[in-house]
C-alpha positions in Angstrom: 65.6 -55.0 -55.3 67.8 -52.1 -53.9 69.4 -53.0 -50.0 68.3 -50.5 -47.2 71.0 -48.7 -45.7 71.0 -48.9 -41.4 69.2 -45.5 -41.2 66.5 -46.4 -43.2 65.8 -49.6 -41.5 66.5 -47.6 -38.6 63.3 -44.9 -39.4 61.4 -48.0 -40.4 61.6 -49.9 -37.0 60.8 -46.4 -35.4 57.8 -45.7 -38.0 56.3 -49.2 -37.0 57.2 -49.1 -33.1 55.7 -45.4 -32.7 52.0 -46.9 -33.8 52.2 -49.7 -31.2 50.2 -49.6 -28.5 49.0 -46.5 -26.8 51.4 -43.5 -25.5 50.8 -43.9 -22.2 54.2 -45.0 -20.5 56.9 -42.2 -19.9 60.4 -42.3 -19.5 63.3 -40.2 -18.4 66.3 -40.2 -20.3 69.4 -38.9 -18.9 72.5 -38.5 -21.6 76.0 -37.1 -19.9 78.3 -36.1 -23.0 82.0 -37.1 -23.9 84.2 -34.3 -22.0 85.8 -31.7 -24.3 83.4 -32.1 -26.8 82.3 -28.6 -26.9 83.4 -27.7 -30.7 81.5 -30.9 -31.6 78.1 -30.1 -30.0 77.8 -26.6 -31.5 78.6 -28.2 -35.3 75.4 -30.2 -34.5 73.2 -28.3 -32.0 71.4 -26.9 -35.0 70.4 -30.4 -36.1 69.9 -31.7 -32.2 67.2 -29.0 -31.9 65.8 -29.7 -35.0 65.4 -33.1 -34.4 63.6 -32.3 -31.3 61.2 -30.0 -33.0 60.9 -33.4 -35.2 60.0 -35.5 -32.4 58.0 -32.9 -29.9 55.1 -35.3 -30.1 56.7 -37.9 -28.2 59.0 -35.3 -26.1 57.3 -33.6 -23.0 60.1 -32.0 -22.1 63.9 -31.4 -23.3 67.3 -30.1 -22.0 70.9 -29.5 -21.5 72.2 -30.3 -17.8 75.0 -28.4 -16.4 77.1 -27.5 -13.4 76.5 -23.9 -13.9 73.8 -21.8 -16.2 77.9 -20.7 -17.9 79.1 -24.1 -18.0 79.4 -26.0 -21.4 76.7 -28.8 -20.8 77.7 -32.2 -19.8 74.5 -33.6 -20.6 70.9 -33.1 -21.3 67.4 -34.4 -20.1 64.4 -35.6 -21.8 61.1 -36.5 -20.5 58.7 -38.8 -22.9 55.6 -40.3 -23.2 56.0 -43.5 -25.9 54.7 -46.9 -26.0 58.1 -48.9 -24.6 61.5 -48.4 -24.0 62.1 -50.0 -27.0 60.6 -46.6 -28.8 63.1 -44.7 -26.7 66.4 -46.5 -27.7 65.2 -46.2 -31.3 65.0 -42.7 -31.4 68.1 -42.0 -29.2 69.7 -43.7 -32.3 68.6 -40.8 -34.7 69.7 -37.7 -32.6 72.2 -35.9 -34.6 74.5 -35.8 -30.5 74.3 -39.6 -30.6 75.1 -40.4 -34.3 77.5 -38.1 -34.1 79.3 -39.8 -31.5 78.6 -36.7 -29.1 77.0 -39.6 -26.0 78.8 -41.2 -23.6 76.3 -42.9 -21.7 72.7 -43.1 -21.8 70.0 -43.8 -19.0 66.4 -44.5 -19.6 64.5 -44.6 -16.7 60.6 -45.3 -16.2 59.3 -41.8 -14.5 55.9 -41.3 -13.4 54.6 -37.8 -12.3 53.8 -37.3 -9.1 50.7 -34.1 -9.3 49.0 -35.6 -12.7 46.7 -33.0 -13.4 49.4 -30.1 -12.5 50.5 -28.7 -15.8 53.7 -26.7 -15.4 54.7 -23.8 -18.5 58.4 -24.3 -18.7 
């Protein structure tokens, strides 16, 4: 019987915890970057986005967070809907800005909209 690398037991716990319960909780999740890391982000913005693309079923919203529209970001935001936090910290651990060592700190807040049925085009 072969071992399972981390990663794959990583995708695993993420396969099992996405069909748990209903998507009904949402979360905010607030990363603020390592300074000077600009080189590094653009090696792996490519992958970041596509990784979001991946996971655009559990993201309502994503984004880089910045001082000015010119700044290099320091951070980003993103707004989902999974089952538990637990969901969350699992797939924070397979964005290409966190395994690449990219995150500094992460926050994951409970957020609940205010105007439910308002549906903004962003």
């Amino acid at each position: 019987m072969r071992r399972r690398d981390a990663r794959e037991v990583g995708y695993f716990r993420l396969a099992l915890l996405l069909h748990l319960g209903d998507r009904s909780v949402r979360f905010a999740v607030v990363f603020t970057e390592k300074p000077g890391q600009g080189v590094l982000r653009v090696e792996h913005l490519a992958a970041h986005i596509a990784w979001l693309d991946a996971h655009k079923e559990q993201g309502l919203v994503a984004g880089s967070l910045r001082e000015t529209p010119a700044d290099v970001p320091q951070g980003g935001l993103w707004v989902v809907q999974v089952p538990c936090k637990a969901v969350v910290h699992a797939l924070m651990q397979t964005d290409p800005f966190y395994t690449y060592g990219l995150c500094q700190s992460v926050d994951v807040l409970h957020w609940s909209k205010v105007l439910e049925n308002h549906q903004a085009l962003i």
